[in-house]
C-alpha positions as protocol buffer text, in pm:
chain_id: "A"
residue {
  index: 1
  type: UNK
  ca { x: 33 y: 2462 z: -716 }
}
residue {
  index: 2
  type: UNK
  ca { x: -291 y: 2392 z: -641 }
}
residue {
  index: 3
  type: UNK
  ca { x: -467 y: 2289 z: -280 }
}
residue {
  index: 4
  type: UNK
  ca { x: -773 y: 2087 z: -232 }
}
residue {
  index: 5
  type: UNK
  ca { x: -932 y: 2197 z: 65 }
}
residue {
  index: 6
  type: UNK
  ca { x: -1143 y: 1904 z: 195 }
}
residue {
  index: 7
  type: UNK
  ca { x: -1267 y: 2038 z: 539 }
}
residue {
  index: 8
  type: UNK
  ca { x: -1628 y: 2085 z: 401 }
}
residue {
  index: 9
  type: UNK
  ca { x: -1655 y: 1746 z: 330 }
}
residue {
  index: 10
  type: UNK
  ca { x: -1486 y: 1643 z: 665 }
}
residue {
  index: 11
  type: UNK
  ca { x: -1784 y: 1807 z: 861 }
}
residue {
  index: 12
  type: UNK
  ca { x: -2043 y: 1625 z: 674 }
}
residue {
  index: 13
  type: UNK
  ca { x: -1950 y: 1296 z: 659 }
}
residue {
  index: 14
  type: UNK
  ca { x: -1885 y: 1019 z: 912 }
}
residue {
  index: 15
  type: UNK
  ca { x: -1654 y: 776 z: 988 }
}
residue {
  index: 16
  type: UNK
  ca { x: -1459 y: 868 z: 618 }
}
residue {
  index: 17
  type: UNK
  ca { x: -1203 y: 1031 z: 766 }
}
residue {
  index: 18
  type: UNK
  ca { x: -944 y: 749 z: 671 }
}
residue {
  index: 19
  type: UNK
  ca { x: -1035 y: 814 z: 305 }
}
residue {
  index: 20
  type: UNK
  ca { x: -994 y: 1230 z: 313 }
}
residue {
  index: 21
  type: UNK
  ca { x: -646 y: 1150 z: 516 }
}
residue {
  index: 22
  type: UNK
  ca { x: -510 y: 929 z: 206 }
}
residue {
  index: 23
  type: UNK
  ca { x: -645 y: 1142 z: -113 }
}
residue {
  index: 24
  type: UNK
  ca { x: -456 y: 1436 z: 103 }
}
residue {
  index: 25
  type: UNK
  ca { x: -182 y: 1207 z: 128 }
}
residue {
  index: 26
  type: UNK
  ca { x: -204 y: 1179 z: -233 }
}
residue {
  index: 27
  type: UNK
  ca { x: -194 y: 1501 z: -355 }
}
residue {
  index: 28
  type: UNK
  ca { x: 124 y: 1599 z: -105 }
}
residue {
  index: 29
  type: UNK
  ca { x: 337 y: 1281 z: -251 }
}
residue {
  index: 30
  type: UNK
  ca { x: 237 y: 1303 z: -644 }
}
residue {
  index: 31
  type: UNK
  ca { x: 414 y: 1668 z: -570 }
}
residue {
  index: 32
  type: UNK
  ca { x: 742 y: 1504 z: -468 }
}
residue {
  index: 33
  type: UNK
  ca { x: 978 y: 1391 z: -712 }
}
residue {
  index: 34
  type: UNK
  ca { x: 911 y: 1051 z: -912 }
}
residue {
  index: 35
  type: UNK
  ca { x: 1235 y: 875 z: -860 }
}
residue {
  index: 36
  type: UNK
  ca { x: 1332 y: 603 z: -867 }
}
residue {
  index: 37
  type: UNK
  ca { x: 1062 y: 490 z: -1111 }
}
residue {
  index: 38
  type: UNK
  ca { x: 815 y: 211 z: -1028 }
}
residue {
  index: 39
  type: UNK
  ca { x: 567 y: -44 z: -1155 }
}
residue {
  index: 40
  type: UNK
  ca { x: 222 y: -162 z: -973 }
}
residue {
  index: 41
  type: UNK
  ca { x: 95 y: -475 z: -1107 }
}
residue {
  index: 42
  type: UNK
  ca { x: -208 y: -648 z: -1014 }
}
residue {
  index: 43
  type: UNK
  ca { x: -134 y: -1040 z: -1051 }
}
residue {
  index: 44
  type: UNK
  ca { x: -488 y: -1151 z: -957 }
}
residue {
  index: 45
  type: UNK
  ca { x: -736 y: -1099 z: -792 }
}
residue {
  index: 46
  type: UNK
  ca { x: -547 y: -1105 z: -420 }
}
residue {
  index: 47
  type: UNK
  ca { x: -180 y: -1065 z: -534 }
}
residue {
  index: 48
  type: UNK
  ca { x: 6 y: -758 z: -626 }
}
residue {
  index: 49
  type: UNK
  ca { x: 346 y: -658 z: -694 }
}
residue {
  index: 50
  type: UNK
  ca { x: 585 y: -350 z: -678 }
}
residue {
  index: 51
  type: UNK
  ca { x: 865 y: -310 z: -893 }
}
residue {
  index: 52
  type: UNK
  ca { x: 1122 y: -26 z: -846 }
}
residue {
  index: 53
  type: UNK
  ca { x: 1396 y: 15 z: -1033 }
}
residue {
  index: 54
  type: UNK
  ca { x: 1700 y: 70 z: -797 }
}
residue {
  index: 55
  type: UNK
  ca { x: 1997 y: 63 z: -998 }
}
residue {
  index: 56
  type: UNK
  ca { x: 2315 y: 83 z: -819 }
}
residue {
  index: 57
  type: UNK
  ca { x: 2212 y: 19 z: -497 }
}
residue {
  index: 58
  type: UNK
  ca { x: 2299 y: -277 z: -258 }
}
residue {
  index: 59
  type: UNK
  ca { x: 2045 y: -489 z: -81 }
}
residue {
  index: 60
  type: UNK
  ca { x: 2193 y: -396 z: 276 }
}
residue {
  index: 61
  type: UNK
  ca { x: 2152 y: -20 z: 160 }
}
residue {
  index: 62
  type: UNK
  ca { x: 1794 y: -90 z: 113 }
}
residue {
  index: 63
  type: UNK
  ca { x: 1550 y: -100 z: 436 }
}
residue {
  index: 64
  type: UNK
  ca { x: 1168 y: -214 z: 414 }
}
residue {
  index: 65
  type: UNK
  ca { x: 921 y: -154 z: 659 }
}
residue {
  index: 66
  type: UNK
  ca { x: 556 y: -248 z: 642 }
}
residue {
  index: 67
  type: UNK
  ca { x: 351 y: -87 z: 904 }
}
residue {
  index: 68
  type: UNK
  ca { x: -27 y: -105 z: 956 }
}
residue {
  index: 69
  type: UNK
  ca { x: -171 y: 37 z: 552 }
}
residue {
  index: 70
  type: UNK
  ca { x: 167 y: 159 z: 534 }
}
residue {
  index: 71
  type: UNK
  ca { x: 496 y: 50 z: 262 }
}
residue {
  index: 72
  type: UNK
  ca { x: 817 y: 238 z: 358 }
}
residue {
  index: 73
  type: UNK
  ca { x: 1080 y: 159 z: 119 }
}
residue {
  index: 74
  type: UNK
  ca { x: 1374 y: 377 z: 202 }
}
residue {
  index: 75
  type: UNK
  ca { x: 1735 y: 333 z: 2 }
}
residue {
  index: 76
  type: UNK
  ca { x: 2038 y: 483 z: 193 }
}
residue {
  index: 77
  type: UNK
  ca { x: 2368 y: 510 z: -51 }
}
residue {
  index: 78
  type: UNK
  ca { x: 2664 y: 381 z: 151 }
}
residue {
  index: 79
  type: UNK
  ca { x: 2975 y: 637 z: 129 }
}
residue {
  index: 80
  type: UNK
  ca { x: 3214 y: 563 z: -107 }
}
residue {
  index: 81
  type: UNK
  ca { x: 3596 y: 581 z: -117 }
}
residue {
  index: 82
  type: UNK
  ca { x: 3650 y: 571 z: -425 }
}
residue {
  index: 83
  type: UNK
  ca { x: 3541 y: 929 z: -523 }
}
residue {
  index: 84
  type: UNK
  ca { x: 3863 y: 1075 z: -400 }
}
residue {
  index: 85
  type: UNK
  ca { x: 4052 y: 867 z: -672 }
}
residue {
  index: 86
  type: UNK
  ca { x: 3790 y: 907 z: -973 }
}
residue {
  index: 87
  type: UNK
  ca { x: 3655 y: 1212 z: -1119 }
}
residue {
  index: 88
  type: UNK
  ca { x: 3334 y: 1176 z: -1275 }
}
residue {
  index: 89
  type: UNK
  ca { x: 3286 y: 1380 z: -1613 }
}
residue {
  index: 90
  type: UNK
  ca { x: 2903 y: 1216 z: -1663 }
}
residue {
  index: 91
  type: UNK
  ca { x: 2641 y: 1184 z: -1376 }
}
residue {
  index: 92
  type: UNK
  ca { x: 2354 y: 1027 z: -1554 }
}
residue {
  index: 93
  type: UNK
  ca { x: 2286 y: 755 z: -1269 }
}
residue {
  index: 94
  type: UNK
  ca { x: 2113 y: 900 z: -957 }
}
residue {
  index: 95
  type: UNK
  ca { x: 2267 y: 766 z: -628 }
}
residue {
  index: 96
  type: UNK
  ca { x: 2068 y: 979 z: -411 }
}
residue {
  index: 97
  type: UNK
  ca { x: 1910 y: 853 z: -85 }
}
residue {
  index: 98
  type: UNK
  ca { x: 1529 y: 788 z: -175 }
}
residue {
  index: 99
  type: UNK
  ca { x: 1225 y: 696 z: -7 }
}
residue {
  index: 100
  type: UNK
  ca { x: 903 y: 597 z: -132 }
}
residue {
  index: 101
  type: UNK
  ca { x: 564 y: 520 z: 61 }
}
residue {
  index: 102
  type: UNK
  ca { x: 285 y: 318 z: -33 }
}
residue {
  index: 103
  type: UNK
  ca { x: -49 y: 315 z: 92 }
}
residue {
  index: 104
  type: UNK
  ca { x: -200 y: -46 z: 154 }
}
residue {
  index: 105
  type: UNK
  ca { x: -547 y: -167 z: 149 }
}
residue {
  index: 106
  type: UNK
  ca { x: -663 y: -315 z: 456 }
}
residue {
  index: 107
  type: UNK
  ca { x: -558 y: -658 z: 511 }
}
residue {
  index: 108
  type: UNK
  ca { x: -293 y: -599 z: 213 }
}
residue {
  index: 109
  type: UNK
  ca { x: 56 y: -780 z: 356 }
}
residue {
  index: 110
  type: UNK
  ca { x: 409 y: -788 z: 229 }
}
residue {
  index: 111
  type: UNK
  ca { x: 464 y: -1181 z: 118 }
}
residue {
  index: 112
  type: UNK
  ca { x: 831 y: -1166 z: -19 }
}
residue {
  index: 113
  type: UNK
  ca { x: 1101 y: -874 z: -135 }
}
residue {
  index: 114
  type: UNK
  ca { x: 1376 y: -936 z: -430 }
}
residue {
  index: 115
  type: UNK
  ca { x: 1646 y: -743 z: -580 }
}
residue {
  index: 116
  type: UNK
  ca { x: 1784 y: -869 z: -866 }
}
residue {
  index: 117
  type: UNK
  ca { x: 1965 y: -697 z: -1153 }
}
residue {
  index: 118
  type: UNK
  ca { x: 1908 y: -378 z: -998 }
}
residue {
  index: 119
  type: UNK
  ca { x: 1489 y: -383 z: -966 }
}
residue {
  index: 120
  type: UNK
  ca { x: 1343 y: -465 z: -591 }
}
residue {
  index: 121
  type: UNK
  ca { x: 1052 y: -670 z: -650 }
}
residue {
  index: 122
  type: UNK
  ca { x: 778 y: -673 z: -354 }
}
residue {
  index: 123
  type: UNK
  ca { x: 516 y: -909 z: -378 }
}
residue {
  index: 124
  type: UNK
  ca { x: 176 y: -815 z: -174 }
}
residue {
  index: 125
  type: UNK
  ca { x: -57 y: -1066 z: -102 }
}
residue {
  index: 126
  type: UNK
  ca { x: -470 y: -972 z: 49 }
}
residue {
  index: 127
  type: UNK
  ca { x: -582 y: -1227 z: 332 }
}
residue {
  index: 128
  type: UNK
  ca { x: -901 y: -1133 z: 463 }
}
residue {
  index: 129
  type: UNK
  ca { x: -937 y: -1326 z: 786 }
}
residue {
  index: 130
  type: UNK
  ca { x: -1254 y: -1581 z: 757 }
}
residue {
  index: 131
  type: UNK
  ca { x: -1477 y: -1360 z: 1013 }
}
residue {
  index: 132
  type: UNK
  ca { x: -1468 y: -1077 z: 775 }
}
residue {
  index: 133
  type: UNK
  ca { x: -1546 y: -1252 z: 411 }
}
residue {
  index: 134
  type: UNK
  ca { x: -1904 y: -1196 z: 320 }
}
residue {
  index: 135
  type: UNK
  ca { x: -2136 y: -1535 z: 420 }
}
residue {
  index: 136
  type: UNK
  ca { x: -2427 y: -1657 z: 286 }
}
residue {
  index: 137
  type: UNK
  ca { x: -2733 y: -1705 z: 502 }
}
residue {
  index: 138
  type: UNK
  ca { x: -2945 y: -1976 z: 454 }
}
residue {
  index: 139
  type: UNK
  ca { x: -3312 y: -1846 z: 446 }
}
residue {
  index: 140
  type: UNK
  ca { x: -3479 y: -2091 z: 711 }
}
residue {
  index: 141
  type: UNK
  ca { x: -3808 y: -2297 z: 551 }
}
residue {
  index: 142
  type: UNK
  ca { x: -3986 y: -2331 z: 896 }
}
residue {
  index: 143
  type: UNK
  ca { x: -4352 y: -2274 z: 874 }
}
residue {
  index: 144
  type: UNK
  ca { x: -4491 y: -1969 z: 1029 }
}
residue {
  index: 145
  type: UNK
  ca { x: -4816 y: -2118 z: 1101 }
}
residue {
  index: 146
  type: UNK
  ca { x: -4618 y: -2331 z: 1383 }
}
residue {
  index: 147
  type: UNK
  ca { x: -4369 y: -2055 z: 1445 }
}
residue {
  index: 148
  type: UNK
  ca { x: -4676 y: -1825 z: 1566 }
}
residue {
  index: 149
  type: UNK
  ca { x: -4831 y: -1972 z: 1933 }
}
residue {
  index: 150
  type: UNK
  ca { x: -5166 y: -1988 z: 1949 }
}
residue {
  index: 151
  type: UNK
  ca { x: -5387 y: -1807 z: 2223 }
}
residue {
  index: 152
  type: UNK
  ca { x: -5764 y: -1901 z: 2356 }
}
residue {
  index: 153
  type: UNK
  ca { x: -5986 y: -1637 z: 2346 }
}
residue {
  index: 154
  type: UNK
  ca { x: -6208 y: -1680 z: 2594 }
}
């Protein structure tokens, strides 16, 4: 497996170091296992929405947490009786514990979670708050003739 060793970059650069932490973040998780399976869908330009398929799994097994940039989802299979009775001759459907994090985008906020015929559906909507959208600025027409003040020379 390979490393990327981004320590260079670290000592040249400022106030990036939010950006080095995720693509390390990165390459550690795509070298985890891939289950369960997911979808990211951008629904426009300020909405997105996770899919993951969670088949077999209750929605009291499931926990979500949204911190700050951070989208824990964490699924936590309940212990069954019934495997004493039944002996299983075919294991095709994974039931293992899982957890999956997501990094979010600054001002990126969990709206509404779903699960319905076994996929959890997370919609994710941007709000920017008002002080941080770009503004325009209204170039002022005032005359610099009057904006200068005039001096005697004597």
């Amino acid at each position: 497996m390979r490393q990327i060793d981004l320590t260079p970059f670290r000592r040249s650069t400022i106030g990036f170091d939010r950006l080095f932490d995720m693509l390390e973040a990165t390459a550690r998780q795509s070298s985890s296992e891939n289950y369960p399976p997911f979808n990211l869908e951008r629904i426009s330009d300020d909405r997105y929405r996770i899919t993951i398929a969670v088949a077999g799994f209750k929605a009291e097994e499931i926990e979500i947490t949204a911190q700050q940039n951070l989208l824990l989802v964490a699924g936590r299979k309940a212990e069954s009786q019934d495997n004493e009775a039944a002996q299983m001759l075919h294991l095709g459907i994974a039931n293992r514990g899982f957890e999956r994090r997501f990094e979010l985008a600054d001002f990126v906020r969990v709206e509404s979670a779903d699960l319905n015929d076994g996929l959890l559906v997370i919609e994710l909507v941007r709000e920017v708050p008002e002080a941080m959208k770009p503004k325009k600025i209204a170039i002022g027409g005032r005359n610099e003739a009057t904006a200068i003040e005039h001096r005697d020379v004597a």
